[in-house]
Every structure is written in structure tokens, then in C-alpha cells.
C-alpha positions as MATLAB code, in Angstrom:
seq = 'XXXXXXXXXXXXXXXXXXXXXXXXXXXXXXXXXXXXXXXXXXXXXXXXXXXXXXXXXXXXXXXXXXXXXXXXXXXXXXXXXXXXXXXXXXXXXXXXXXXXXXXXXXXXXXXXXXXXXXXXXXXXXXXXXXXXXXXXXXXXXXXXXXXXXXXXXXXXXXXXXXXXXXXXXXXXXXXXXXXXXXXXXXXXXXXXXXXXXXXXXXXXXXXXXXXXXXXXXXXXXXXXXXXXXXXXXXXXXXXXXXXXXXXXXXXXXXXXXXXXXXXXXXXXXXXXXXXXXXXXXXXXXXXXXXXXXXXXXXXXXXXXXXXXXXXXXXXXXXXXXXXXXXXXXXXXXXXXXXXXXXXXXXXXXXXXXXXXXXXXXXXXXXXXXXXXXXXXXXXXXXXXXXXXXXXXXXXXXXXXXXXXXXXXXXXXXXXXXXXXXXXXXXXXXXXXXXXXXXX';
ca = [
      66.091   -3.815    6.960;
      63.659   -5.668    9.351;
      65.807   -4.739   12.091;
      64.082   -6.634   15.380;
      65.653   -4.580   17.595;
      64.315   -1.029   16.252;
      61.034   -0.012   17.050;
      61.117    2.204   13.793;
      60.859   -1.152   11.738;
      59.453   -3.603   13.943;
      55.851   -1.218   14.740;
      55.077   -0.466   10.776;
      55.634   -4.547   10.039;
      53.267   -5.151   12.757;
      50.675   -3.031   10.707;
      51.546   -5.114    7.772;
      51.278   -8.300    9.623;
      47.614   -7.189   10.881;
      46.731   -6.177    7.397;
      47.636   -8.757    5.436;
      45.977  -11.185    7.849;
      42.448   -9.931    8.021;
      42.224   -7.049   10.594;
      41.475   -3.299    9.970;
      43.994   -0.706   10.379;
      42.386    2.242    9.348;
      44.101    5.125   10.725;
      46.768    3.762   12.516;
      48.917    3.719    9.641;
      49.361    7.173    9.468;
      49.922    7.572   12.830;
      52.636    4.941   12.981;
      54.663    6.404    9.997;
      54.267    9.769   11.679;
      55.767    8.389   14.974;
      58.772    6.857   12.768;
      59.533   10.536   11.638;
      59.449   12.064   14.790;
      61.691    9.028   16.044;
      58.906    8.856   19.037;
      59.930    6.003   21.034;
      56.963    5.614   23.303;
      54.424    6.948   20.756;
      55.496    3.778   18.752;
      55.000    1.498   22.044;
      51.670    2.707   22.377;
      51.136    2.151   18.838;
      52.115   -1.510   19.012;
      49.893   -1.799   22.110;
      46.805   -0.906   19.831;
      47.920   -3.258   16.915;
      48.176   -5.721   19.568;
      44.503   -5.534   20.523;
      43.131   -5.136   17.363;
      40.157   -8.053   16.840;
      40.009   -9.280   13.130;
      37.279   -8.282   10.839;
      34.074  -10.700   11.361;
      34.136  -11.209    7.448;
      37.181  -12.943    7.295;
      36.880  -15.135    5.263;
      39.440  -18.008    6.441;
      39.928  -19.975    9.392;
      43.354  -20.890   10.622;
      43.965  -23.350   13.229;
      47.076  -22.585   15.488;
      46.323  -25.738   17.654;
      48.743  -28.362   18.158;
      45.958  -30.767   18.345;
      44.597  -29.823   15.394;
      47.557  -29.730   13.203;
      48.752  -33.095   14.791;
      45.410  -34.485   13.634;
      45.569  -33.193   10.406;
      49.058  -34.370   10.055;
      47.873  -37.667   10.860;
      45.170  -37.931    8.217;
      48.006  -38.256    6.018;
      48.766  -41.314    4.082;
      51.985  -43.289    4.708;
      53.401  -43.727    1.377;
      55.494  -47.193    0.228;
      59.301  -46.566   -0.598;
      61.847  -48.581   -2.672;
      64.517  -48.731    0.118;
      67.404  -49.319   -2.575;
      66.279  -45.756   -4.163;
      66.852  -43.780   -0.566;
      70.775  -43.217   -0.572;
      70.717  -41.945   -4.537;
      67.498  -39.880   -3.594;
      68.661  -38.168   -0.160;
      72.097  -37.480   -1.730;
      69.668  -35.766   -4.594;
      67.947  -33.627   -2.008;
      70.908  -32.147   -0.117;
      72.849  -31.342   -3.389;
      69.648  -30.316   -5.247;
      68.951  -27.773   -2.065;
      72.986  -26.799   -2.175;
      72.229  -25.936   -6.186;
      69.231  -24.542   -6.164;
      70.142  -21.646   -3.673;
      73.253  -20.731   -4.999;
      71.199  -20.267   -8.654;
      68.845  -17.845   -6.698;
      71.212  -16.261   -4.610;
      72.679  -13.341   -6.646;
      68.879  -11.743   -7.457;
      67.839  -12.499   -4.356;
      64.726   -9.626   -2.992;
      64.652   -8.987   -6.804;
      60.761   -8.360   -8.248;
      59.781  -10.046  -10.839;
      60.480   -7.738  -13.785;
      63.747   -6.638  -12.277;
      64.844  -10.648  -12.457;
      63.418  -11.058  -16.147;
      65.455   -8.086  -16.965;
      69.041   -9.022  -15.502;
      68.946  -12.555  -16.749;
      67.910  -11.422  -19.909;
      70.849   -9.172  -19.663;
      72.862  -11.893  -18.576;
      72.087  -14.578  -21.329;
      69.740  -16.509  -18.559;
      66.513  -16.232  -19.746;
      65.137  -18.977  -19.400;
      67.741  -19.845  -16.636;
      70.382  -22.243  -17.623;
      73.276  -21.960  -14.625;
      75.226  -19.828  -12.251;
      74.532  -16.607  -12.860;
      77.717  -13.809  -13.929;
      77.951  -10.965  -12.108;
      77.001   -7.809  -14.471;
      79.233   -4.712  -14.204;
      77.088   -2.275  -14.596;
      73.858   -3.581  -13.746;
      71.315   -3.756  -16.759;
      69.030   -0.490  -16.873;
      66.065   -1.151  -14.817;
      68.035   -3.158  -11.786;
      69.633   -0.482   -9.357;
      71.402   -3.304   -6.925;
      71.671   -7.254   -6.876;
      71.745   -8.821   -3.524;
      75.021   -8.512   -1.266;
      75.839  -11.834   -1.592;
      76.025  -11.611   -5.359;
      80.061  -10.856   -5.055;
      80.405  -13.855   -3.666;
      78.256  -15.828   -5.491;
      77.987  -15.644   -9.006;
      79.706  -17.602  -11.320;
      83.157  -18.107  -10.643;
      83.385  -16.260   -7.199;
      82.818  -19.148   -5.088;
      84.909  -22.104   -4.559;
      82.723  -23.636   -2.411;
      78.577  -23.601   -1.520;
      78.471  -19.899   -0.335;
      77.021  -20.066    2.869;
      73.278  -19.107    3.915;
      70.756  -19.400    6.677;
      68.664  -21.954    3.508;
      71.364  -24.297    4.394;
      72.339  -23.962    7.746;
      68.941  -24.486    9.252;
      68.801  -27.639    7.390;
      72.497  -28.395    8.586;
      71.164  -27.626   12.385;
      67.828  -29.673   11.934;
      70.245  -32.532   10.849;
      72.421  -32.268   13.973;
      68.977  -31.242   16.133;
      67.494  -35.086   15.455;
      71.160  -36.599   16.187;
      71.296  -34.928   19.152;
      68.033  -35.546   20.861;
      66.009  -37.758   18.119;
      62.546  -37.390   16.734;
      61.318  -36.385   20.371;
      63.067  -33.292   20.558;
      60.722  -30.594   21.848;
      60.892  -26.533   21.221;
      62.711  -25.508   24.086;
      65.662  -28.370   22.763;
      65.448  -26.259   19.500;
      65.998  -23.189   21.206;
      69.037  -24.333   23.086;
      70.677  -25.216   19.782;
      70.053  -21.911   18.032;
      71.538  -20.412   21.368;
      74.640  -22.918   21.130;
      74.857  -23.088   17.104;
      73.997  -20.132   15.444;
      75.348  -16.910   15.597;
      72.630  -13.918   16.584;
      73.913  -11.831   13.059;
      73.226  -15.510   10.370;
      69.403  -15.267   11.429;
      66.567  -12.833    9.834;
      63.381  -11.646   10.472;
      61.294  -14.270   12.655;
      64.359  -16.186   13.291;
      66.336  -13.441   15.125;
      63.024  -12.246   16.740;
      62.774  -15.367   18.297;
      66.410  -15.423   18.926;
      66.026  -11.649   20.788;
      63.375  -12.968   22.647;
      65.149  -16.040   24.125;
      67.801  -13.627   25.451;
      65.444  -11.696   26.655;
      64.174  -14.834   28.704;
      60.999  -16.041   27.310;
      60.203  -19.479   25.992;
      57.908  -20.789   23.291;
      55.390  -19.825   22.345;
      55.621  -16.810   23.104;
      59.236  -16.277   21.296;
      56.664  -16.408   18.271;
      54.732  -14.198   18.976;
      56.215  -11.210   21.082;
      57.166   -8.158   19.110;
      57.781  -10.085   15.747;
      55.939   -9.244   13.251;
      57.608  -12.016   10.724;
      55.698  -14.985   12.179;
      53.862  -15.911    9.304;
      57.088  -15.358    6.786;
      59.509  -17.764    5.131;
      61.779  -18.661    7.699;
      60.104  -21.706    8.946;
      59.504  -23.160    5.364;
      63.150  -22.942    4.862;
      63.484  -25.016    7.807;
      61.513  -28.315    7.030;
      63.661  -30.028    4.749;
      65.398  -32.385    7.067;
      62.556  -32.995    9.123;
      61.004  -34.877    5.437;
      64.490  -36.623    4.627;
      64.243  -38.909    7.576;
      60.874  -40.113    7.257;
      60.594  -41.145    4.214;
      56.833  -41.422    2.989;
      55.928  -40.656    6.273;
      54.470  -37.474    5.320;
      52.635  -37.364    8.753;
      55.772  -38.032   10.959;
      58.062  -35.616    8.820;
      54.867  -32.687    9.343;
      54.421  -33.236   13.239;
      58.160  -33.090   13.706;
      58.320  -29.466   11.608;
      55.600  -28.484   13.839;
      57.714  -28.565   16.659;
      60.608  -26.867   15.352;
      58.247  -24.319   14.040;
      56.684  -23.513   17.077;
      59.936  -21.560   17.984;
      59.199  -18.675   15.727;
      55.964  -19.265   13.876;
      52.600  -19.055   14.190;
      49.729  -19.617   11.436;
      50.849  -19.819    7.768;
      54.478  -19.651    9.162;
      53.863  -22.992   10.758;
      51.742  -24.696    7.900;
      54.266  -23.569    5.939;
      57.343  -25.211    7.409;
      54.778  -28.901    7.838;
      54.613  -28.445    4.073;
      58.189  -28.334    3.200;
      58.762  -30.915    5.852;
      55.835  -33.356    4.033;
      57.052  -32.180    0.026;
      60.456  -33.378    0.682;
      58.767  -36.696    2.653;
      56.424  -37.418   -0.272;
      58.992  -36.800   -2.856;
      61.484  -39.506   -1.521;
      58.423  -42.247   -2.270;
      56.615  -41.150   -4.911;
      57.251  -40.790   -8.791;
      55.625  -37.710  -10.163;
      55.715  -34.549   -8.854;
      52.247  -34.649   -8.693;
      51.475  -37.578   -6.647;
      54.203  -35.267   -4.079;
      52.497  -32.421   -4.442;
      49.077  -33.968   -3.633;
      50.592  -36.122   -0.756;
      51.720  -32.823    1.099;
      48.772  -31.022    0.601;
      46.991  -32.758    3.165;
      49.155  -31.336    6.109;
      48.388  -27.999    5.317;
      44.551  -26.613    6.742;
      42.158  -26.760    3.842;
      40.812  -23.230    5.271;
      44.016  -21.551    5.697;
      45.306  -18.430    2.841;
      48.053  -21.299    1.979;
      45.870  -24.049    1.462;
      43.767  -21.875   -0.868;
      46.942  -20.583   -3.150;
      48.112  -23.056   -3.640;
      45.155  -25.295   -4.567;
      44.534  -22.195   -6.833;
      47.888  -23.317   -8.432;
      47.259  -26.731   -8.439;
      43.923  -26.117  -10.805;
      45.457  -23.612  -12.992;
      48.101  -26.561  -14.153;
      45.239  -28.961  -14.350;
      43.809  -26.723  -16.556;
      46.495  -26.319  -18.767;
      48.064  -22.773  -17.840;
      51.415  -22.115  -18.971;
      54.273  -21.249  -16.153;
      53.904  -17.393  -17.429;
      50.765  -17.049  -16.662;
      50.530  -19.176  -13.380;
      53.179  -16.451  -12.159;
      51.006  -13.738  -13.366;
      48.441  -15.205  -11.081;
      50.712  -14.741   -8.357;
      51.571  -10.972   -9.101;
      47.771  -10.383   -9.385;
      46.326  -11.815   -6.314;
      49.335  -12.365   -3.799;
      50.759   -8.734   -3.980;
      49.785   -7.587   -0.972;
      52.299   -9.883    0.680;
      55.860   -8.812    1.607;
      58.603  -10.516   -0.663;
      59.782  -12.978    2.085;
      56.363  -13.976    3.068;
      55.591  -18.007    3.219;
      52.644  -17.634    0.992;
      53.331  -15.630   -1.754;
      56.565  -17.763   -1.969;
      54.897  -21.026   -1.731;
      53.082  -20.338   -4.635;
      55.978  -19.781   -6.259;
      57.865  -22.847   -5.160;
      54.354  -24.815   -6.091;
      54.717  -23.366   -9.701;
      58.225  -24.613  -10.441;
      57.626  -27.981   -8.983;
      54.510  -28.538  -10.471;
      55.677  -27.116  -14.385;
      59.335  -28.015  -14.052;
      60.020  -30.463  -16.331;
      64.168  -30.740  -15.881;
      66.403  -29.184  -12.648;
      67.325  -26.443  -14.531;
      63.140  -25.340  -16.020;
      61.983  -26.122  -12.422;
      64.564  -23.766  -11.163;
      64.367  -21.095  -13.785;
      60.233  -21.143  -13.529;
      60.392  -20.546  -10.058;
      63.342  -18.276   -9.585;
      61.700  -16.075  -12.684;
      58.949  -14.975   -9.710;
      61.650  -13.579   -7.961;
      60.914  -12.857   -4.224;
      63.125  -14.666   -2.020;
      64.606  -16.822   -5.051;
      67.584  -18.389   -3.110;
      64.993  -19.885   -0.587;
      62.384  -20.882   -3.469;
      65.563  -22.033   -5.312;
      66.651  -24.185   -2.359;
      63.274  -25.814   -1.722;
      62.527  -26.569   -4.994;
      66.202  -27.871   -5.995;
      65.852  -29.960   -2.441;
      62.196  -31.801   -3.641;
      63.183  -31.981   -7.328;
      66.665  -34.304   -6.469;
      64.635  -35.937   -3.559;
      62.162  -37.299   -6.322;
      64.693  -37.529   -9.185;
      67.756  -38.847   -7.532;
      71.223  -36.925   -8.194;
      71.245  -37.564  -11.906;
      68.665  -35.522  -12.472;
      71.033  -32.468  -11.245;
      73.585  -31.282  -14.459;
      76.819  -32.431  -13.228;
      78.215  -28.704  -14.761;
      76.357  -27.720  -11.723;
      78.255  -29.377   -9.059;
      81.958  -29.357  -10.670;
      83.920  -29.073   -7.703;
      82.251  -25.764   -5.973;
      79.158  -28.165   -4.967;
      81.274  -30.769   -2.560;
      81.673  -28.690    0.749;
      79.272  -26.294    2.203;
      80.303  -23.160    4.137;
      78.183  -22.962    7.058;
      77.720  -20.480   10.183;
      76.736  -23.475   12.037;
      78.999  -24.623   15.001;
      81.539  -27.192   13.898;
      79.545  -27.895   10.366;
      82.098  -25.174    8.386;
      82.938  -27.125    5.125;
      81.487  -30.126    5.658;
      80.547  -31.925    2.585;
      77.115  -32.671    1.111;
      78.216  -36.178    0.638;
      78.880  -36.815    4.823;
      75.321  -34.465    5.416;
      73.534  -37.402    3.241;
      75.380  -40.590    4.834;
      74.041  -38.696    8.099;
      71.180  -38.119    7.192;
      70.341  -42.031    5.723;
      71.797  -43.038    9.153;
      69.043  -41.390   11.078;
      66.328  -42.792    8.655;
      64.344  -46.062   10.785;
      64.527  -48.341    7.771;
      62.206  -50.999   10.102;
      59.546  -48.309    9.538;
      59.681  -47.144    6.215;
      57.071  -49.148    4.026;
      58.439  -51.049    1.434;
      56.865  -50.968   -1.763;
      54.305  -53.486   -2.741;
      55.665  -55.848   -5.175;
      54.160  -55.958   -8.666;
];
């Protein structure tokens, strides 16, 4: 599925790329499914060639920056927020177990639409969501396969955090800033995906990027040549760290995401990863998940398709919505959007964060969208312990599976969440973080 290296798949994503961001296919569509059949190798060339050169309709009505300058700026515009020092080692450990949680709860339905998720966990005794979910034997009527990782983790299959790209880009982020510190540039991220990660742990934009570093080019273009995924997830899943060492520095933690983005990304793949990167910032200083919210908006461009969905979420809680029908608002004007695109997802992360009132209901809200629920799950398990601290995460949830992590990342294999926190506080520049006004 999405395989970069097949024509086939990579040509007909393009067209959904294109489509999804404003320009007209028409045509082409047919033509490129017809060249798929016929397993027409330079037909599909060709085809891509076209798609390439396509101009986006002039009624468009969004404007997305894809400046550095710009987004810098932006990022700067944001405020730096106070933090109570004494709270940071309780509230990073909260993030890096809350992320380690919250994607193993989403794992198993992983790629699962909405009413296919509703449907096992109700099967399953889960609805609303309240832990690890079993695997079913045979799967409920109305769900013809669970994700492949569900053998290995669903309840009582795993001894330890199953592994998964959600984790080990934040694992390789960590080890990115103690390599080279908060002036590492692209081409430093590059080298460690070359040196860390295997080719077979990355998806979609990630191993698009990946191909094209073999193939010898450097960023930006690795974003941008042949890959079709540059506005999906994979950078969002990637910001985490980059907010955990700047605490309240919402600005600092965006710029830096920028620049890891910029490997892969382009657009709403990009704004996506600087709001991650400023959620997980915010929610380290603040108190209520709407002061975070708020505080990361500001990164993201007020013109973009992200900006706008998720200010559309924003108002539907502030006008008293209920969860149910702020993901019905999703299904009904974000369907367009493949299932592991940062948008559609966002919302979705937006909507557990913002109606969550415990771990466990911000979880359940969000992974009850489904889409790519182990990264929502993971994002939204990684802000909710950043703003609530660890106790905030059931300890029935942690047990003893939740101490190491299993990780494709070079020389991280097993390490535990509680060393991935003491290295992350180290990195933190306590001399800069702003302490909180006294009352």
C-alpha cells in the first residue's frame, strides 16, 4: 500500500494530492487508472509529468505559505509562556508515557473508519474506550481485518511498548538535538534517518524522502520529488520532542519542527508537524487545555486548510457541541482526505484534546474517529500527560508493559521511558525557560 517505489501507486496518489489541494484533474484520472491496468510504465511517467505541471484553480480559496521566512515569522509572533520549573520532570515524564499509552490504545484498529471502530469496540466491551483493546477471534460482522500489528498488540500480547515509527521518530528527534543541538539543520536530519532508521520502519512521505536521499538529492527537494504524501501525517508525528525541550517556548519548539520537517514535507505537512511541536510546548506551561490549544494555534497560517479546521473545531466546542457531533463534522467536510492525511487527523486529535475530560475520554473521543488512531492516540496521550503530569495516566495502563520501549531506532531497542524523560529534561535550557510570575 503506498508503495514509493511503484509507479502503479505513487502516479494515482499524485492525482489525489493535486485534488485535494485545489487543482483540476479532470480527465487525467481516467487515464491514469487506465495506465495502472495496462501496467504502462512510461504512460504513467508521462502522466506524472502532466500532474506535475498542473497550475491550481484561480478560485482557490486558501493561501499557504511554504516560506521559511514566513513560517519563522509567524512562529515568532508567538507568545513565550511562564513555566513552574518544579512541575517539568513530573510533566515530561507525563508526555513520553502518555505518547507510549496512547499509541498502543490506537494501535490494533489502526486505518479503521469510523463506523468500523464504533463497531469492534462495541464488540469488544470498549465503547466508550476504557483500555487495551482484546483481540476478537472472529472479527465482529462489519470489520473484515484489524491492523497487522493487532497480534502483537492487544491486550496481553505485548510485554513491552510494541514498537512503531509514532515512537521512534520521537526517540530519533531526542537523540537528533543531543547530537547536534537546537542548530541542527535538514541535511543533519537526513544523515540520521540514513544512520538510524531502517528503509522498511518508514511510510509514505518518510520513505519517499528516504528513496530520494539514496537516490542523491537533498532537501527540499526530498519533499517534493515523486511523493505524493507531503502534506500527510508523518511530520505531525514527528514534533513531539522538538515541544518537550522548550518548554513554553512555543516559538522555539515550532522553528525547530520546521527544520526537521523540511525533510519530507511541504504545506500542511509542515504546519502540521510546527503544531505538534508548539501543543506539546504550550501544554508543559499552561493549565487548561484550552489556553494549549490557543497558544499553538498561532504557529499554524491563519489561511492555510489546517488553520481553518481546526478553528472550525475550536468554535463548535465554544458553542457547546458534543464530541459526537464534532466528529460528525469531520466525516462531513474532511472526507475527501486520505485516512493518514495531517488534516483530517488534526481535527481529530483537536477534538479529543479539546473534549477530553480524563486520559482515557480524551483517548477514546479521538480514537472513536478512527483514521490513523495509533498516531492521533500518540499525540493526544503525549499533550494530555505533558499538561496533566503522569498521574493523570491510569496506572492499570502502564503495569509493567509501559517501562521499556521497543524501537527500530539504532541502539534505542528497549530503552525505558523513564531514561527518554531524564534525557530529555537534560536537554531543556532551564536559564531560558520563564519562570512563572509569583502571585
Amino acid at each position: 500500500m503506498h508503495d514509493v517505489l511503484d509507479l502503479r501507486e505513487v502516479v494515482p496518489d499524485e492525482a489525489e494530492q493535486r485534488r485535494t489541494s485545489g487543482y483540476e484533474i479532470g480527465e487525467l484520472n481516467k487515464q491514469i487508472h487506465a495506465a495502472v491496468r495496462r501496467d504502462d510504465h512510461d504512460g504513467l511517467i508521462v502522466l506524472l509529468n502532466t500532474l506535475e505541471q498542473l497550475t491550481r484553480t484561480p478560485n482557490w480559496p486558501f493561501t499557504e505559505p511554504d516560506d521559511n521566512t514566513m513560517l519563522n515569522a509567524l512562529a515568532d509572533s508567538a507568545a513565550r509562556l511562564p513555566v513552574r520549573r518544579e512541575e517539568l520532570p513530573d510533566r515530561l515524564r507525563g508526555a513520553w508515557l502518555g505518547r507510549a499509552v496512547g499509541n498502543t490504545l490506537g494501535k490494533p484498529i489502526e486505518g479503521l473508519p469510523r463506523n468500523q471502530v464504533e463497531r469492534y469496540l462495541r464488540a469488544a466491551g470498549h465503547w466508550p474506550l476504557r483500555g487495551y483493546l482484546p483481540l476478537l477471534e472472529p472479527l465482529p460482522d462489519g470489520v473484515p481485518t484489524l491492523h497487522p500489528s493487532a497480534a502483537t498488540a492487544t491486550a496481553g500480547r505485548f510485554n513491552d511498548v510494541p514498537r512503531d515509527d509514532d515512537l521512534d521518530w520521537t526517540i530519533l528527534a531526542l537523540h537528533l538535538l543531543e547530537k547536534y543541538g537546537r542548530r541542527f539543520t535538514t541535511d543533519d536530519v537526513a544523515r540520521e534517518w540514513l544512520d538510524r532508521i531502517p528503509f522498511t520502519q518508514t511510510y509514505t512521505a518518510e520513505r519517499a524522502a528516504y528513496r530520494n536521499l539514496i537516490l542523491g538529492l537533498r532537501p527540499p527537494a526530498t519533499a517534493t520529488h515523486r511523493n505524493p504524501y507531503r502534506e500527510w501525517i508523518g511530520a505531525l508525528i514527528r514534533g513531539d520532542a522538538f515541544g518537550y525541550v522548550n518548554p513554553g517556548d512555543v516559538g522555539a519548539a515550532a522553528r525547530t519542527a520546521l527544520v526537521d520537517a523540511r525533510l519530507s514535507h511541504i504545506g500542511n505537512g509542515v504546519y502540521g508537524e510546527m503544531w505538534a511541536a508548539a501543543l506539546n510546548a504550550a501544554a508543559l506551561a499552561t493549565d487548561t487545555m484550552t489556553d494549549t490549544f490557543n497558544a499553538a494555534l498561532v504557529v499554524v497560517p491563519g489561511t492555510s486548510r489546517l488553520a481553518t479546521a481546526l478553528r472550525a473545531v475550536a468554535d463548535l466546542h465554544h458553542r457547546g457541541a458534543t464530541s459526537t457531533e464534532a466528529l460528525d463534522w469531520v466525516d462531513e467536510n474532511l472526507a475527501e482526505y486520505p485516512w493518514v492525511h495531517t488534516i483530517n487527523n488534526a481535527a481529530l486529535i483537536a477534538i479529543g484534546l479539546l473534549w477530553g475530560s480524563t486520559f482515557v475520554d480524551a483517548l477514546g473521543i479521538t480514537i472513536a474517529g478512527g483514521r490513523d488512531t495509533d498516531s492521533n492516540g500518540a499525540t493526544v496521550g503525549s499533550v494530555f500527560g505533558a499538561l496533566h503530569g503522569t498521574t493523570s495516566i491510569p496506572d492499570k495502563l502502564i503495569g509493567t508493559t509501559h517501562v521499556h520501549v521497543r524501537s527500530a531506532v539504532r541502539d534505542f531497542d528497549r530503552v525505558t521511558l523513564e531514561e527518554l524523560a531524564a534525557r530529555t529534561l537534560a536537554l531543556v535550557d532551564t536559564s531560558q525557560v520563564r519562570r512563572e510570575k509569583p502571585c
